[in-house]
N, C-alpha and C positions, 0 to 999 in steps of 0.2 A: 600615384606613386607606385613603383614597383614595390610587389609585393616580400621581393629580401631586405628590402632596405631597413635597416636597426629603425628601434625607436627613434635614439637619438640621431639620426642623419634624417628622418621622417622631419622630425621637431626642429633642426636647423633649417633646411630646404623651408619651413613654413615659416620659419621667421624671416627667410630673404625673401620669399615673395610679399610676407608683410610690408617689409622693409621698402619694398620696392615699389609696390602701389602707394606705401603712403606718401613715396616721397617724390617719383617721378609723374603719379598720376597728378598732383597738383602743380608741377612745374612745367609739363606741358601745356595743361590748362592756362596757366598765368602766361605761357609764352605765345598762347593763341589770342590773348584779351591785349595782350601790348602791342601784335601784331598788325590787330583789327585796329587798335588808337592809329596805330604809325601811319597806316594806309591812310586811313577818312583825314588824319593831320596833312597828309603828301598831296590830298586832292583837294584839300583846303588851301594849304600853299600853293600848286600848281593853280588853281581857281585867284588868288588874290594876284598874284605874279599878270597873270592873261588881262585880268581888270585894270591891275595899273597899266600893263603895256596900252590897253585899250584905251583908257584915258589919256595918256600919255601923244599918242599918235591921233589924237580927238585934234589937240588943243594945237597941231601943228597949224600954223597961219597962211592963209593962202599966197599972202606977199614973199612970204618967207622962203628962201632957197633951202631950207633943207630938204636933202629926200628922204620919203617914208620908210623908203628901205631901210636906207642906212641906217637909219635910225632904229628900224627895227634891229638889223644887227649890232649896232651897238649893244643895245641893250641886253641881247640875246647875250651876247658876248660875255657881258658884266653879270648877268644871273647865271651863267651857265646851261643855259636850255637851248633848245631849238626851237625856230619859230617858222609855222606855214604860214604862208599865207595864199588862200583860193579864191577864186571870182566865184560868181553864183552858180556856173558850172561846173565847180570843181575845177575847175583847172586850174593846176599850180603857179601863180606869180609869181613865187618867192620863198625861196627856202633857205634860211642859212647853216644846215647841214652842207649842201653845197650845191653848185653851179645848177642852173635847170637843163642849159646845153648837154653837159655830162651826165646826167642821169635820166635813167631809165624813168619813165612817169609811174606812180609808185600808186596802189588804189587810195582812194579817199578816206582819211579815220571817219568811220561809222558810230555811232556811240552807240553801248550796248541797253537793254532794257534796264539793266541795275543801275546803269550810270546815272550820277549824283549830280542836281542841277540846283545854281543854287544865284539866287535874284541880289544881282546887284544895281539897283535905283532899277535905271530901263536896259540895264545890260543881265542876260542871262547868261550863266558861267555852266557848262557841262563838263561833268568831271569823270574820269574813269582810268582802270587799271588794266593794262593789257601785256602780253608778253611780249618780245623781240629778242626772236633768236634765244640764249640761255638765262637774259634776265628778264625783266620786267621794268616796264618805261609807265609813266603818271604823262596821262595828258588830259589836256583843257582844252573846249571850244565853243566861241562863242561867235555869232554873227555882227560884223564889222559894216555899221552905213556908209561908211565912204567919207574922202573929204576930195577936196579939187584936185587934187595930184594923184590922190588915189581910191580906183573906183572899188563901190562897194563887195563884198566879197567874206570868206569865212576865215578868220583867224585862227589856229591850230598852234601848242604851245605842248612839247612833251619835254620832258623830264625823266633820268633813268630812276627808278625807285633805291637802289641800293644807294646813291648816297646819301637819301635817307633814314634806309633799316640796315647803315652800316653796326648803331649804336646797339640799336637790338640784336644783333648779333651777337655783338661784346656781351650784352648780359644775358644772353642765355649760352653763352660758354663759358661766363663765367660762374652760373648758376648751374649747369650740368656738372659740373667741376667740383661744384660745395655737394651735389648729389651725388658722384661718387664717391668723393671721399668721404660723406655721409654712409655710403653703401659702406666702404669698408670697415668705417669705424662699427659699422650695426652687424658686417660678417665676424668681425672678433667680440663683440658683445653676443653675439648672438652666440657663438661657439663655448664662451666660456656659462654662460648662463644652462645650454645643452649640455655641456660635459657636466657640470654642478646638479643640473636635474638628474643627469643618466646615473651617474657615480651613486644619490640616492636611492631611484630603482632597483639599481644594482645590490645595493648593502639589502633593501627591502627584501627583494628575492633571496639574499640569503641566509639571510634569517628566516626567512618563513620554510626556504626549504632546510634548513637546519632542524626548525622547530618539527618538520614532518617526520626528519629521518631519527626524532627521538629526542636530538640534545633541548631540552626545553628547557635547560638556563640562557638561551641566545636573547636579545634584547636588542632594541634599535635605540641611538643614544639621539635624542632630539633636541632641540631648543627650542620655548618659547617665541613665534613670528614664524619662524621657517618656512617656507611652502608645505611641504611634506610633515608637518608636525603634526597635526591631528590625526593624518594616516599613521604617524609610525604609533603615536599613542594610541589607537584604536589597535592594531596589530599586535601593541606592548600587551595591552588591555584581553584581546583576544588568548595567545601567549598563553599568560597568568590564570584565564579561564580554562581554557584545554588542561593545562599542568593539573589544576583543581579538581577538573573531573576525573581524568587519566588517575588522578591517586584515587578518588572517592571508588574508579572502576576498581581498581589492583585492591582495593582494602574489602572490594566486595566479594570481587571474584575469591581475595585469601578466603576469609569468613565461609562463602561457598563450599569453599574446597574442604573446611576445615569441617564445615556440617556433614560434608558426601562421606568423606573420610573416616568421620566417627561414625558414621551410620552403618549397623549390623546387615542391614539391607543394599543389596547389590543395587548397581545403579548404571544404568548404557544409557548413553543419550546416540541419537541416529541425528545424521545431519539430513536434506530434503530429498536425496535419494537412496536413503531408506539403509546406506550404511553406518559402519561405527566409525561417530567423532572424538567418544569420550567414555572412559569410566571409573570408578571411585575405586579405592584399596579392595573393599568388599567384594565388590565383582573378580578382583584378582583372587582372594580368598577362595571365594566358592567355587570357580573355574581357574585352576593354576593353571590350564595353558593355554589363557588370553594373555598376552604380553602386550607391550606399548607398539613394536611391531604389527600387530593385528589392527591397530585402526585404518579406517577405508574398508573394510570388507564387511559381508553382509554376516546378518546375527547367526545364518545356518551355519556359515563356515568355522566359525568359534564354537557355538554350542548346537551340539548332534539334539536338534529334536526342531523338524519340520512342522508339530502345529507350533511354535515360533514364530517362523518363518512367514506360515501360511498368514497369522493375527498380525503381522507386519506391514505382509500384502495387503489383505483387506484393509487397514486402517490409510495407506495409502492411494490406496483402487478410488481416483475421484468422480467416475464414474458410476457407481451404485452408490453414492450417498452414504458413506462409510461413517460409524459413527468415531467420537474423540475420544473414548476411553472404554478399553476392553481387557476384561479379565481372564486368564486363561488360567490351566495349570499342563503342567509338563513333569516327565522324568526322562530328562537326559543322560542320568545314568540307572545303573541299577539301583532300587531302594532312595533314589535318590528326586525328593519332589519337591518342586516349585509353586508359589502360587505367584504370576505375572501379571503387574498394571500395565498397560499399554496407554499412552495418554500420548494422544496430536496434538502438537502447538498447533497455535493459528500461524497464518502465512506470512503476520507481519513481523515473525520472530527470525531475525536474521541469522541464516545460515542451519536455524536448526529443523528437524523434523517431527521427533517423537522422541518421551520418555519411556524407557522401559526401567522398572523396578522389581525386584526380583526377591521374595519373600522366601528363606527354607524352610520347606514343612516336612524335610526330613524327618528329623528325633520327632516332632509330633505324629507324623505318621504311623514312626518305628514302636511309640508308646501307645498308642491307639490300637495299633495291632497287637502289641501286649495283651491290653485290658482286652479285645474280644478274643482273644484267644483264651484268656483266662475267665473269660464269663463262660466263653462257650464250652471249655474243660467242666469248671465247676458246675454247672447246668447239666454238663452229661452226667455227672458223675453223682448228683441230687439224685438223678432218674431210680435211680436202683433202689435208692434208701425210703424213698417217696413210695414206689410202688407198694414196698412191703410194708409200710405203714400202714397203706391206706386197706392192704389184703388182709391184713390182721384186726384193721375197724373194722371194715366191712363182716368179718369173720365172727367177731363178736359179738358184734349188733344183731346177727342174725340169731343170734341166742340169747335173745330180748332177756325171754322169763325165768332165765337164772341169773340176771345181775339186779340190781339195786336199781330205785330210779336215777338217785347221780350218777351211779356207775354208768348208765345208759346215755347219761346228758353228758358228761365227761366222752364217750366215745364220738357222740353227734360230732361234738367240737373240736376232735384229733380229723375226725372223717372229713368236715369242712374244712380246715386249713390244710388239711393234706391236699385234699382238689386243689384249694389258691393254690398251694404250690405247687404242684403240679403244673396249672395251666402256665403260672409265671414262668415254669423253666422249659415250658413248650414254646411260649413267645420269647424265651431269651435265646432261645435255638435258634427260632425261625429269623429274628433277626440278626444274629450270628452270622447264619446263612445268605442272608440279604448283604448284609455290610461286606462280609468276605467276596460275594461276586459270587458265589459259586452255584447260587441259583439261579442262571441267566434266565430272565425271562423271556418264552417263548410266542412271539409276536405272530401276531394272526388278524385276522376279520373275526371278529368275533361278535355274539347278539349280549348287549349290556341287561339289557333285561332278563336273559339265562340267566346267568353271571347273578345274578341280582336273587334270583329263586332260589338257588344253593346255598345263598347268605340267609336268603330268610326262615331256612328249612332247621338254621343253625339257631334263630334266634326266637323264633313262634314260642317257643314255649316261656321265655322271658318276656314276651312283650304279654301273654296270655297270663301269666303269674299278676302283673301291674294295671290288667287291663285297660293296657295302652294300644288305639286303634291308630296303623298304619296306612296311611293313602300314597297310593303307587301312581304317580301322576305320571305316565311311560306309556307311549301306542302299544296297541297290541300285536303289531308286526314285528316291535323291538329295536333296539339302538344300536345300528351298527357303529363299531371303532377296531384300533388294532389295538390289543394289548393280548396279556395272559390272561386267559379264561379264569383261570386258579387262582392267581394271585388281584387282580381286579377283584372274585367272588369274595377273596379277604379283606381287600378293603371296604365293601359293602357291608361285610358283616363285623367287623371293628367298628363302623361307623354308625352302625345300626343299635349295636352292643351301647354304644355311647351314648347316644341318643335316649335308644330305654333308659339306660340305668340312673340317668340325670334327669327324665321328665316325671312330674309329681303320675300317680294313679290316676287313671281315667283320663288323660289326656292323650295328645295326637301327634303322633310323628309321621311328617311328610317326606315324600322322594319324588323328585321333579326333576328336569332336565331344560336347557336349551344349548341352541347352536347357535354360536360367532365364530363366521369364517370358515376355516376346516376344522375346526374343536370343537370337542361336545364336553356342557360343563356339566353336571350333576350337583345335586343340594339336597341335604338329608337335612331338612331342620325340625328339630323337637322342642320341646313345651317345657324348657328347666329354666334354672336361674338363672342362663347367660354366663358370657365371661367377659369382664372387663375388658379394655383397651389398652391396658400395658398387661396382660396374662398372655397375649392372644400370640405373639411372636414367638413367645417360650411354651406355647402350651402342646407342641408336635415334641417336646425334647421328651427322653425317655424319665419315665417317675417322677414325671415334674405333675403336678395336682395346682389348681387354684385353690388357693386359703377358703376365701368367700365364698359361703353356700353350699363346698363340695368337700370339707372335713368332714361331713356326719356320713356322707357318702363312701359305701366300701364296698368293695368285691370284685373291685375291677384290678388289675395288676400293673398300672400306670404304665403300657409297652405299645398297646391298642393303635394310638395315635403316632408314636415313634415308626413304628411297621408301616403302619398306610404311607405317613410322607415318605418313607426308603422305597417303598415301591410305589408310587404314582413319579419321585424324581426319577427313577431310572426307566420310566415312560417315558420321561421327556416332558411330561407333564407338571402340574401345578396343584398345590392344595393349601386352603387358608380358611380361616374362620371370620365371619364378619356377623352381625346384631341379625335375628332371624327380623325383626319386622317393628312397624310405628307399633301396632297392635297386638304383638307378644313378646312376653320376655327372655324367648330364649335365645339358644346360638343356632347357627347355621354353617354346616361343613359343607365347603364345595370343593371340587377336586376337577379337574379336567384332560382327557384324554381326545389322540387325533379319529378324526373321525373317517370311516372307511366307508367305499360309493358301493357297495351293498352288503348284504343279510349272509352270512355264511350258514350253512347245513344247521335245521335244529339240532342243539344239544340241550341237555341237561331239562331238567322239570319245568314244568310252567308253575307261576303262582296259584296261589290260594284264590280261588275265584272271589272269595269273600273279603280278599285283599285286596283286589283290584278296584280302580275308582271308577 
């Protein structure tokens, strides 16, 4: 069928050809079964007609004055047929079609291989069907012995066939007749049964495309039988399921909106290429000149700060293996700082790409920079008062054998706490210093092992008070890395400092090293009590002490460890405490910086030979 043609004219055309095979394929059929009866009946009759004649012209008497002929034509006459009659050569005797004088000599009927013979007593009857001219003539022929008047010879007897399959003709025109108007009765059944189907496709269709374009009260009205009833209630059914979920979305999506909304925390969602789809009140907040206008465009073009931008890239970049959640921080404006999640959906999250969440660490910032500023005022400003305390013990002590022995024990312990404070407001400086930036440290190749001498040269005479032996587990060509010479030598001696003043007397503090990858890790572990597993996160903060085993413990000004991790993070480095070992109790500080492909110029002192392992 072509392919414009409607359903319904598709579905019509298919029920007339139904229509038409089932009713013309059996009608010719049956008009070919009555056809073959009429025949084999016409060669039966022409067969019985020839035997009686044959009989008939047997019993003539030889006394008797009839002639054969005549006789034959009579008879001929009274049946309606023609009768030949041949001698044994064919050649014609007698025909009463007409005269022999007159006619042309005509060939001999041949019977064909199909032709039907059929035994009557000692007469055989051959029967067959043959054309003439537009119709078809029935003949019979059987060999004649002869009587005295007339010698023997072949009797030939045809018959036209249509006066036979006149009758069969009447019923099959009058049976094509009940076929067409069969056919038409089955073109207007057929028509209205299509329009009845189309007209429900049609309502189907549009309800459904109703129900797409929103209205989702549309409904298809059924009845119980219908053809189409299961499909419209399936579609009703369908319908009623969509509606259901389309609320349950809108009640989620509100709820959503209504979480993003209260949340103090800014909120961009990026759709898959990596611009803006969406964002919460907050983000309006924090940036007033993001407007609803600005979605589609990338996050640099709304907020001025490029690592953004860049943490957007890379979390997109699907070629290095980018990971799904990155933390940044940013100041797009002045004073004003961000801490940014960055989180990749996966790819089967339709339409979206990434969350960005946007934390302000401004006023924290702004407060923070308060307090060192006000540590680092009050710290300078200690300096002066501290000094002259401490010039004024020192000043008296020195004139032991005029005071008192308390008098003396009394200055001992102004002279002491003046040093602690002292030292405290030199590390509240120095990290002062550290946290404001303003000690940029100055990056080089540098030998860890120097670095390492200059802390130890600080600390020999505490680890020599406890006698505690330190093993230098370090080649003696030295560790090359890039950091500050200075500030590295402080974290060594902070670390060292720590070490002694937590390991009992007479025990051992180690310094070791190895390399993973480009990094060189370092490990200072000593012989004290350890620190638990929930201290160990909070034990870098500044004055924070573990309760357990390290109260009785004093002299240290709890900043030691706050320093080192400010300067090993702004190495880029790393520093953590883990259990020194199966077979000792104490801790183990390890700290890790990049490591550099050689040795720069000696500096600074070699160790204590007596230090070396």
């Amino acid at each position: 069928m072509p392919r414009g043609m409607s359903f319904g004219s598709r579905l019509l055309v298919s029920f007339l050809f139904v229509v038409v095979f089932a009713l013309l394929g059996p009608a010719l059929f049956l008009v070919g079964i009555v056809n073959d009866h009429v025949q084999l009946d016409a060669e039966a009759t022409a067969a019985r007609q020839l035997h009686l004649i044959h009989r008939l012209v047997s019993q003539l008497d030889s006394s008797s004055e009839s002639d054969p002929f005549k006789t034959l034509s009579d008879v001929a006459k009274d049946f309606g047929v023609r009768i030949l009659y041949e001698d044994t050569s064919r050649q014609a005797l007698f025909d009463t079609a007409h005269p022999l004088a007159d006619t042309t000599p005509e060939p001999p009927f041949s019977p064909p291989k199909s032709a039907i013979r059929t035994e009557f007593g000692n007469n055989q009857v051959t029967t067959w069907i043959m054309p003439e001219g537009r119709d078809e003539i029935v003949v019979a022929q059987s060999k004649f012995p002869g009587i005295q008047r007339l010698e023997p010879g072949i009797m030939t007897l045809t018959m036209p066939f249509s006066s036979l399959s006149g009758p069969l003709h009447e019923v099959a025109g009058t049976l094509f007749s009940v076929i067409g108007l069969s056919l038409c009765l089955g073109l207007g059944l057929s028509y209205v049964l299509t329009r009845r189907i189309r007209n429900s496709i049609r309502e189907m269709i549009a309800v459904v495309e109703a129900i797409g374009q929103g209205r989702r009260n549309k409904r298809l009205k059924f009845y119980p039988g219908e053809e189409f009833g299961a499909m419209a209630k399936s579609i009703n059914t369908m319908a009623d399921n969509i509606e259901m979920h389309l609320r349950a979305v809108i009640e989620q999506k509100i709820q959503l909106e209504a979480i993003l909304n209260g949340m103090r925390e800014g909120v961009m969602v990026l759709d898959r290429k990596g611009r803006i789809a969406a964002i919460n009140k907050a983000t309006n907040r924090i940036f007033p000149s993001i407007h609803n206008n600005e979605m589609g465009k990338k996050p640099i073009e709304v907020v001025a700060s490029p690592d953004l931008q860049a943490a957007c890239d890379e979390l997109y970049n699907k070629e290095n293996n980018p990971p799904h959640v990155l933390t940044i921080e940013i100041e797009p404006e002045t004073d004003r700082f961000f801490d940014v999640n960055l989180v990749k959906l996966k790819e089967s999250e339709a339409g979206l790409g990434a969350i960005l969440v946007f934390h302000d660490l401004s006023d924290f910032r702004k407060m923070e920079k308060m307090r060192r500023d006000f540590v680092a005022n009050v710290s300078h400003e200690l300096r002066t008062p501290l000094t002259s305390v401490k010039g004024y013990a020192e000043t008296l002590l020195g004139e032991a054998d005029t005071h008192p022995p308390h008098v003396r024990r009394f200055l001992e312990i102004i002279l002491k706490n003046a040093n602690h404070m002292s030292k405290m407001v030199e590390d509240l400086l120095c990290l002062a210093r550290i946290e404001n930036e303003k000690d940029e440290p100055t990056i080089a190749r540098i030998n860890a092992r120097e670095a390492l001498a200059g802390a130890w040269r600080e600390c020999a005479l505490q680890a020599k008070e406890k006698d505690i032996d330190v093993t230098i587990d370090l080649p003696d060509k030295g560790v090359p890395v890039m950091a500050d010479f200075n500030q590295v030598s402080q974290v060594f001696r902070n670390l060292i400092e720590n070490a002694i003043k937590y390991s009992p007397a007479g025990e051992n503090v180690t310094i070791s090293f190895h390399i993973v990858n480009a990094t060189v890790i370092f490990r200072i572990q000593d012989s004290g009590p350890g620190i638990p597993e929930e201290d160990r996160e909070r034990i870098f903060e500044r004055f924070y002490r573990v309760e357990r085993h390290r109260t009785k413990t004093s002299g240290g000004t709890g900043l030691g460890l706050a320093i080192a991790k400010h300067i090993i993070d702004r190495h880029g480095g790393r520093i953590w405490v883990e259990p020194a070992g199966q077979n000792c109790s104490g801790a183990a500080f390890l700290f890790s910086l990049p490591t550099a492909s050689s040795l720069p110029d000696s500096k600074g002192s070699p160790l204590d030979p007596s230090l070396q392992s």
